[in-house]
C-alpha positions as CSV (number, residue, x, y, z in Angstrom):
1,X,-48.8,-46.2,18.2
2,X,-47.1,-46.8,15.1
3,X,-47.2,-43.6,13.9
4,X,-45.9,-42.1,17.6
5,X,-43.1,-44.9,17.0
6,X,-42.1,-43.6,13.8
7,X,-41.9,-39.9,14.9
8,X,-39.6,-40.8,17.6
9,X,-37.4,-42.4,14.7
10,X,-37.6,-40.0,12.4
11,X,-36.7,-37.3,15.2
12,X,-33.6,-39.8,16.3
13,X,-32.1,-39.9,12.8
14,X,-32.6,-36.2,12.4
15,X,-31.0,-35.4,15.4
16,X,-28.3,-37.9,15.0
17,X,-27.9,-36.2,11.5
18,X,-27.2,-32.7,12.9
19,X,-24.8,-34.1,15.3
20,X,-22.7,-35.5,12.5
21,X,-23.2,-32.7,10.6
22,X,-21.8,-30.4,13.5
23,X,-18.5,-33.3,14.4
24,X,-17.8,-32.6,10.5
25,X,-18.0,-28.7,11.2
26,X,-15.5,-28.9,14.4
27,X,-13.3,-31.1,13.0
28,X,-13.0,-28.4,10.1
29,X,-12.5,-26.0,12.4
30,X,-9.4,-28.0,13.6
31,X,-6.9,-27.1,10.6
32,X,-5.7,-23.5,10.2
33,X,-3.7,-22.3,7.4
34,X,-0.2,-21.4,8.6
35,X,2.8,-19.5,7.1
36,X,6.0,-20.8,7.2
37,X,8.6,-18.3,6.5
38,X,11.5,-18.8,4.0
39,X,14.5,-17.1,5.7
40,X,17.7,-16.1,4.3
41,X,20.6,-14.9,6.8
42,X,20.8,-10.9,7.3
43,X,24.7,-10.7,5.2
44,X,23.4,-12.8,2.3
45,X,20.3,-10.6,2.2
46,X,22.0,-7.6,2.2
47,X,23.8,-9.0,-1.0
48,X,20.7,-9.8,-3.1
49,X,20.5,-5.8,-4.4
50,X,21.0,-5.8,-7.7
51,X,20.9,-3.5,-10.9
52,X,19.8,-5.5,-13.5
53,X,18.1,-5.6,-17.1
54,X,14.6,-5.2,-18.2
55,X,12.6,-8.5,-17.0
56,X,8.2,-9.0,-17.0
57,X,6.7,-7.8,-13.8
58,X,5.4,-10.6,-11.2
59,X,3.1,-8.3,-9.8
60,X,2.5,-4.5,-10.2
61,X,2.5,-2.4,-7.0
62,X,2.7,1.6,-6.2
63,X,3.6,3.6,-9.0
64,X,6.2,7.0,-8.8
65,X,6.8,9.2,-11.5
66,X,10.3,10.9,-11.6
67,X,11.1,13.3,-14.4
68,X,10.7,11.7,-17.9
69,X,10.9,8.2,-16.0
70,X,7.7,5.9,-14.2
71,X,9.0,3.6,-11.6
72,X,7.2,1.2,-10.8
73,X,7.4,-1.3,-7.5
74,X,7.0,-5.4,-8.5
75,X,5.8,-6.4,-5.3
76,X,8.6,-7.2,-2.7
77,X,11.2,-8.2,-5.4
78,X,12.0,-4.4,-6.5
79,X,11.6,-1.7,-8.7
80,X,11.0,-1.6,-12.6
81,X,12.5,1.9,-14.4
82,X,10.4,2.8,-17.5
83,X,11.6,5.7,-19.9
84,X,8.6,7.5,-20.6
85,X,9.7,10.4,-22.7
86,X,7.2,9.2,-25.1
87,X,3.7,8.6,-23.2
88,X,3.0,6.5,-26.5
89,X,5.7,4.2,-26.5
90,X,7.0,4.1,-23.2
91,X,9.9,2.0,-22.6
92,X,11.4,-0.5,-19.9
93,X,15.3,0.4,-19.4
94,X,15.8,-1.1,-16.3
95,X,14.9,-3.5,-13.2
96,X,16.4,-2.3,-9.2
97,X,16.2,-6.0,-7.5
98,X,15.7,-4.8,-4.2
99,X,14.6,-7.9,-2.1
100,X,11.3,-6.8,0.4
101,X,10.5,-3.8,-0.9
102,X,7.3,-1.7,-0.9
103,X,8.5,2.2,-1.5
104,X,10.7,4.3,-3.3
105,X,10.9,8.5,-3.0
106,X,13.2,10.3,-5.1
107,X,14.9,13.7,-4.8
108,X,17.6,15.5,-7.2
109,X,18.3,12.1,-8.9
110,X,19.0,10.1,-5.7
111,X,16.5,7.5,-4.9
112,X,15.6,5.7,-1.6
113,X,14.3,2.6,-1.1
114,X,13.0,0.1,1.3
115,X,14.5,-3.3,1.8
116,X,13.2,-5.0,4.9
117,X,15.0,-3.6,7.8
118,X,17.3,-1.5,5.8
119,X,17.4,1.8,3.2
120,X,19.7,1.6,0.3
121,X,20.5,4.8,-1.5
122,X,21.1,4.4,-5.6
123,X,22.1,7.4,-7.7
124,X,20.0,7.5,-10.9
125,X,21.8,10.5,-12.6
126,X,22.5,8.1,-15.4
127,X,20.2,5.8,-16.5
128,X,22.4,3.7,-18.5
129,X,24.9,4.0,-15.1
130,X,22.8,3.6,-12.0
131,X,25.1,3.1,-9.0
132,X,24.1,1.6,-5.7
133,X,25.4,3.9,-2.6
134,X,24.9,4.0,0.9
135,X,22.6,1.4,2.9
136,X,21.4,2.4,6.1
137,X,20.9,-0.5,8.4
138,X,18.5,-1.4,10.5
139,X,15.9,1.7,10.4
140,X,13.0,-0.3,9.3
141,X,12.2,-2.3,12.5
142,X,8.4,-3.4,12.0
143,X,9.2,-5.3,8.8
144,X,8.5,-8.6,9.6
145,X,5.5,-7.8,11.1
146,X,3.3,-8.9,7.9
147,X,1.7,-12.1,7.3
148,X,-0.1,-13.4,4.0
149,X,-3.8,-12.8,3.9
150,X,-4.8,-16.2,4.1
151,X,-2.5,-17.5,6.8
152,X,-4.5,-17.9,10.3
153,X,-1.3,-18.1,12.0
154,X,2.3,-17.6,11.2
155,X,5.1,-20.2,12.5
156,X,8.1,-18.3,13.4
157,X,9.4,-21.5,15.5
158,X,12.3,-21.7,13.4
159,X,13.0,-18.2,12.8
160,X,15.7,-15.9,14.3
161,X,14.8,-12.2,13.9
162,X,18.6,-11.4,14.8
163,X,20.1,-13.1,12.0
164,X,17.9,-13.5,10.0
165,X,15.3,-12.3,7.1
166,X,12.1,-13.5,5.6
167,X,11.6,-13.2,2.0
168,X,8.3,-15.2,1.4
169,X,6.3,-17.6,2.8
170,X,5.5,-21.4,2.4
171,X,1.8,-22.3,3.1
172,X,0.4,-25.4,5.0
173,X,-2.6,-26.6,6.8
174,X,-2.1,-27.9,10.3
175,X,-4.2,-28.7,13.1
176,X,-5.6,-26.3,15.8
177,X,-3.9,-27.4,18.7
178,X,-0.1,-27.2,17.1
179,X,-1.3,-22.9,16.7
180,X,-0.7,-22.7,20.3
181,X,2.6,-23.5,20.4
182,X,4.8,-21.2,21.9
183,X,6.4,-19.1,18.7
184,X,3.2,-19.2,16.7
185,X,2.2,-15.6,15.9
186,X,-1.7,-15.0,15.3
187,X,-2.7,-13.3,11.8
188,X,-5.3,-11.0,13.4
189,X,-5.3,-8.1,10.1
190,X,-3.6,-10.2,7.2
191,X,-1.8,-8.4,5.2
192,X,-1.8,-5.2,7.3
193,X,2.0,-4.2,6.7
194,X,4.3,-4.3,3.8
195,X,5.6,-2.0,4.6
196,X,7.0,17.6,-10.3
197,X,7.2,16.0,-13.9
198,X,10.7,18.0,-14.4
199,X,14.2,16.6,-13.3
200,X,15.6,17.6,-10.1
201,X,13.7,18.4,-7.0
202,X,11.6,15.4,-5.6
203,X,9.4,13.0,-7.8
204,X,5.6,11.8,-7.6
205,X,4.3,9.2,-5.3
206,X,0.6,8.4,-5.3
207,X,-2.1,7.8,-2.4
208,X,-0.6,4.2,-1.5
209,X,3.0,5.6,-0.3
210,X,4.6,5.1,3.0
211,X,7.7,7.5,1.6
212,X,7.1,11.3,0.8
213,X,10.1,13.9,0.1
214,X,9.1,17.4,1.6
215,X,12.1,20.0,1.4
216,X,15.4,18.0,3.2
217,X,12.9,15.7,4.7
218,X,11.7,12.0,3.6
219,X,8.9,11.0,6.1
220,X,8.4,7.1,6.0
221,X,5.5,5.4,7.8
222,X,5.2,1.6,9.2
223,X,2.7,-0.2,10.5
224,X,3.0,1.6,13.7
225,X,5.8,4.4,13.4
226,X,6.3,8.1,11.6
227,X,10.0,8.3,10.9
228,X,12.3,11.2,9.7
229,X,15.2,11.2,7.7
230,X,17.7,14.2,7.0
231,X,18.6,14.2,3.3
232,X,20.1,17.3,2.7
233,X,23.3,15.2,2.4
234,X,21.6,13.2,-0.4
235,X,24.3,10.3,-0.6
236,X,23.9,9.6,3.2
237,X,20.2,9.8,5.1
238,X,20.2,10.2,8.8
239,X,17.2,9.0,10.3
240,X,16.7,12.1,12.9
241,X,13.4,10.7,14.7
242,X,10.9,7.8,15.0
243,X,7.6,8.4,16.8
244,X,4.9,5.8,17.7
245,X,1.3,7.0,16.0
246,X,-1.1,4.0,16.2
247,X,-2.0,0.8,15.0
248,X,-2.4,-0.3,10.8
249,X,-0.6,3.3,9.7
250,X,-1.0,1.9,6.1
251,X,-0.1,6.0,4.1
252,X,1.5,9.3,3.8
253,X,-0.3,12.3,2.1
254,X,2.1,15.6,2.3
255,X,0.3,19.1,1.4
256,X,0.9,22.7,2.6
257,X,3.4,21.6,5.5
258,X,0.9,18.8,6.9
259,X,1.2,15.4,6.7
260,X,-2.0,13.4,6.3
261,X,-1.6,9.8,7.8
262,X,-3.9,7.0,6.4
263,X,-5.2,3.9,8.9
264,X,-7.3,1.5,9.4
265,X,-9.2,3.3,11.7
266,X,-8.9,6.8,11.1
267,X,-6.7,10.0,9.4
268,X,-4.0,11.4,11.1
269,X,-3.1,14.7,11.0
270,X,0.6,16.1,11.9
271,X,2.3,19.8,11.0
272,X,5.3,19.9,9.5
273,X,6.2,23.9,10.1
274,X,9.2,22.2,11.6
275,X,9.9,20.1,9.1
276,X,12.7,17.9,11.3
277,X,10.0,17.4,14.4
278,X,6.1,16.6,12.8
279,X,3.8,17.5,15.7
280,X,0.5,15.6,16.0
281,X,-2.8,17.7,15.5
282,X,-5.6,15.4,15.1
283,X,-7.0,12.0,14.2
284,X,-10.4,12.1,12.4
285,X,-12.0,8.5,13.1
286,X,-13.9,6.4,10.2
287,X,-15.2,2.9,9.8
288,X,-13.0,0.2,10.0
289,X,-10.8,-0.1,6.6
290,X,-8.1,0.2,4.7
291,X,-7.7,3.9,3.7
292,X,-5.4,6.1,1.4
293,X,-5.8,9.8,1.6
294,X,-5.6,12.8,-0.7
295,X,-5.7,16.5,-0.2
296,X,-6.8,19.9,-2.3
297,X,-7.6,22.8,-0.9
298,X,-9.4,22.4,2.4
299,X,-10.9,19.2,1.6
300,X,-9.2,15.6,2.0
301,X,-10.4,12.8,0.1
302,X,-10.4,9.4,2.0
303,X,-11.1,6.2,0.5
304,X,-12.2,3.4,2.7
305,X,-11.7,-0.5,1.3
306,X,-13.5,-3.1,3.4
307,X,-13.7,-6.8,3.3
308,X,-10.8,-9.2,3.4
309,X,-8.2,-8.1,6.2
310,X,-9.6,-4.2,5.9
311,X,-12.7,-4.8,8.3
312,X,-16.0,-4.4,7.7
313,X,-17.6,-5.6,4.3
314,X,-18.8,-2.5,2.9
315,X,-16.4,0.3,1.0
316,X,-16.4,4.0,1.1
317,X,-15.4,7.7,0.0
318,X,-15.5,10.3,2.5
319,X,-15.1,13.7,2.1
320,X,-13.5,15.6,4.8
321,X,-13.2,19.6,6.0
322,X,-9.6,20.0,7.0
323,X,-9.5,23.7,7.2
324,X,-9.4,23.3,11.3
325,X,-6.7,20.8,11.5
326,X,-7.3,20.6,15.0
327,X,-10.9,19.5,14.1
328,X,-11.3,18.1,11.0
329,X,-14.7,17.3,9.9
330,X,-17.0,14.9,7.8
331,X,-19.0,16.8,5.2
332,X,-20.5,13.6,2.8
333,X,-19.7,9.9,2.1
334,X,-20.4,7.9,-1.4
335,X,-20.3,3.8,-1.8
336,X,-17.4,2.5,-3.6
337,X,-17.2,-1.1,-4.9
338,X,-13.7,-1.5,-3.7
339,X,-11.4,1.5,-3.7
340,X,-7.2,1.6,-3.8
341,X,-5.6,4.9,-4.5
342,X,-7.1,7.8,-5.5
343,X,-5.6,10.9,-6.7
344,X,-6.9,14.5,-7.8
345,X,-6.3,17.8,-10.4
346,X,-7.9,20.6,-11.1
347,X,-11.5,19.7,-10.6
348,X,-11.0,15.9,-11.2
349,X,-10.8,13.3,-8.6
350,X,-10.0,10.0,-9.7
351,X,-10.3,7.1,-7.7
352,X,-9.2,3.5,-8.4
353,X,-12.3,1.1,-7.7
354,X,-10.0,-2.4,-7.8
355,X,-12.2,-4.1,-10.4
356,X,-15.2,-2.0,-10.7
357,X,-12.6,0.3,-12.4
358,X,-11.2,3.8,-12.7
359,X,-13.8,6.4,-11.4
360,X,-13.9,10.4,-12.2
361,X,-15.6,12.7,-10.4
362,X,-16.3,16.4,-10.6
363,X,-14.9,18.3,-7.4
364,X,-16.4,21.9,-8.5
365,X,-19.3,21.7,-5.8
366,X,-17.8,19.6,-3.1
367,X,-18.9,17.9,-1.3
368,X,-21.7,17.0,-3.7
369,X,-19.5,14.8,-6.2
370,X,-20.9,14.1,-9.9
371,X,-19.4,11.0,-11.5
372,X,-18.6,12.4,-14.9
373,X,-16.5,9.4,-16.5
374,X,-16.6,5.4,-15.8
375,X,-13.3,3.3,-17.3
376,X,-15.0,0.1,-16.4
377,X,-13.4,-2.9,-17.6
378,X,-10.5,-2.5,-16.0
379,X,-8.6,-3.8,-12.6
380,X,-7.1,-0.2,-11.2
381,X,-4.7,-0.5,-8.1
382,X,-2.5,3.2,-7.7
383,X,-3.0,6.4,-9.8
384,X,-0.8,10.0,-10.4
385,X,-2.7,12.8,-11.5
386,X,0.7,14.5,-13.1
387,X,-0.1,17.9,-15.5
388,X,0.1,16.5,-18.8
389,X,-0.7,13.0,-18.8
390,X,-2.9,10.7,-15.8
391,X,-0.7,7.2,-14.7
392,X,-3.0,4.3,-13.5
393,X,-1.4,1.1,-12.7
394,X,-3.5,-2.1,-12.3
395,X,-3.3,-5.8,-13.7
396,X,0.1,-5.6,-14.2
397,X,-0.2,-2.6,-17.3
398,X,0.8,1.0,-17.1
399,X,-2.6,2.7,-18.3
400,X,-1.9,6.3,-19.0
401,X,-4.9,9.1,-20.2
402,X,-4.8,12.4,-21.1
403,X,-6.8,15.7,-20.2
404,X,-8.3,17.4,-23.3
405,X,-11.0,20.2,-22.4
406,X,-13.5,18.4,-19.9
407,X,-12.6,14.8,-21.5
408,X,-10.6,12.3,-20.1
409,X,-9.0,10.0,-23.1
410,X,-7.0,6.5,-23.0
411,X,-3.3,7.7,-24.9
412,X,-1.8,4.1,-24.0
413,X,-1.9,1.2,-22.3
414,X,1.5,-1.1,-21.8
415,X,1.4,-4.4,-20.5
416,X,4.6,-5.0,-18.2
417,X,4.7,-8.6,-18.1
């Protein structure tokens, strides 16, 4: 009896263990992280563009090259200029404080950028005299549509998207019930939006950009949109046509009058024989992830990067017969530790594995890929293939290699903070 007494203790204090064990879990699951948006009104906003000085780099985003010059973005604060005449001693010259930008394109020394809702036009024909021109209003419309990674929820109570801007967020833990608040916006993909080496002519973008320059055309790409701009009168862009594509458009790939749309869920493929009116010819569906694409030949190159807001937890390179844009087709798919832009030369495909570093494979028998070289110790983010010299941005330096025979060789590396 004593023993039968002792069981029904023992059971009692385990089971009354497990049900404070799952009160603590709930009452965890009460309190959300939730971002609280710092606002500044839409005319002082508009007044924050600045050209300023050389200054360190907060943090290093997509990387353009533009003549003799490397632009490179500091993520949502603006663009840093660097003189790279010489690859071994490049140069910072100059800092573009363009509040909540993402992208820049360039063409015949007149470059575009993003600022939230708006373009602003800045002519670059002298680097010691850059001059800020036009600023088209109010042809970015999905740019408050991100929210930080690791915000649950977003509070927008106190936010007027009509006269006002967000430029950043504040970060606090509140209880579940206040989420359901009217005003309070769930995070369901994190950060899912942000939004030729000689002079003249348009630069060098890599696989991460939303802007690319084809002809009199800059194509621009949101979370959800394809739009057109006219640029043939360089000093003032008309935006000509917005179309709806599909949900997490993330980048733009131009190549042989096709545009190659990266997404979370797929590639999309568009002609551009009419360069003024892209028509849609296919979407090639993959896993769920975030996914930069590159093109030679008949082949594109798609990296897919899960985990985090992305989707699934596994990463991937897929190779893809595009000959048949109407019908595009998988040929073979390779693990990837955690892949960002990619890029590809020649026979070369270089692809930048976030921490597992910069990854060079042999193209010559594709789709049967031969990693040739490893740069492992190394954080890689965005990557341009140009002829003489490879750029590779990633923790916060400018990494740039050059192509001697079958080698690929580190010529510099310059921290930019």
């Amino acid at each position: 009896m004593r023993n039968l007494r002792n069981f029904y203790l023992f059971s009692l204090l385990v089971l009354m263990a497990l049900f404070a064990s799952c009160e603590k879990e709930e009452a965890g699951e009460d309190f959300y992280n939730v971002a609280v948006p710092i606002v500044k009104p839409i005319d002082e906003f508009r007044a924050m563009v600045e050209i300023s000085e050389p200054r360190a780099i907060t943090q290093a985003g997509k990387i353009y090259a533009y003549g003799n010059y490397v632009f490179i973005n500091d993520d949502y604060k603006g663009v840093h200029i660097i003189d790279n005449t010489d690859p071994r001693n490049p140069v910072k010259i100059k800092f573009l404080e363009i509040p909540q930008n993402t992208d820049i394109a360039v063409k015949d020394d007149m470059l575009f950028a993003n600022s939230a809702m708006d373009m602003v036009v800045f002519d670059i024909s002298d680097m010691n005299n850059i001059k800020q021109g036009e600023r088209i209003e109010n042809v970015f419309p999905n740019h408050n549509t991100r929210i930080p990674a690791n915000a649950a929820f977003m509070d927008s109570d106190n936010f007027n998207p009509e006269t006002q801007v967000i430029v950043g967020y504040l970060m606090e833990t509140r209880k579940i019930e206040m989420a359901n608040d009217n005003g309070w916006v769930a995070n369901d993909r994190g950060d899912a939006f942000e939004l030729s080496n000689s002079f003249g002519g348009s630069g060098t973008g890599g696989s991460l950009a939303r802007f690319n320059i084809y002809d009199d055309y800059l194509y621009t790409v949101d979370q959800y949109q394809l739009s057109v701009f006219n640029i043939s009168a360089l000093e003032n862009p008309e935006l000509i046509k917005t179309e709806w594509v599909g949900d997490d458009i993330e980048t733009i790939f131009q190549k042989d009058e096709h545009l190659y749309l990266g997404s979370s869920r797929g590639m999309y493929i568009y002609s551009i024989e009419d360069p003024a009116a892209p028509q849609f010819r296919s979407m090639f569906s993959h896993i769920l992830g975030c996914d930069p694409v590159v093109v030679k030949g008949d082949i594109a190159y798609v990296t897919i990067r899960g985990g985090n807001a992305c989707g699934q937890q596994w990463s991937q390179l897929d190779v893809i017969d595009v000959a048949d844009k109407s019908n595009p087709q998988l040929l073979q798919s390779y693990a990837m530790e955690n892949p960002y832009g990619l890029g590809v030369k020649d026979d070369w495909l270089f692809i930048c594995d976030g921490n597992a570093g910069l990854k060079i494979f042999d193209t010559k028998n594709t789709p049967n890929l031969e990693l040739i070289d490893h740069f492992p110790d190394i954080n890689t983010y965005d990557v341009i293939p140009l002829e003489e010299v490879l750029l590779m941005v990633g923790d916060n330096t400018l990494f740039q290699y050059t192509y001697k025979g079958n080698e690929i060789n580190l010529l510099n590396s310059f921290r930019l903070n």
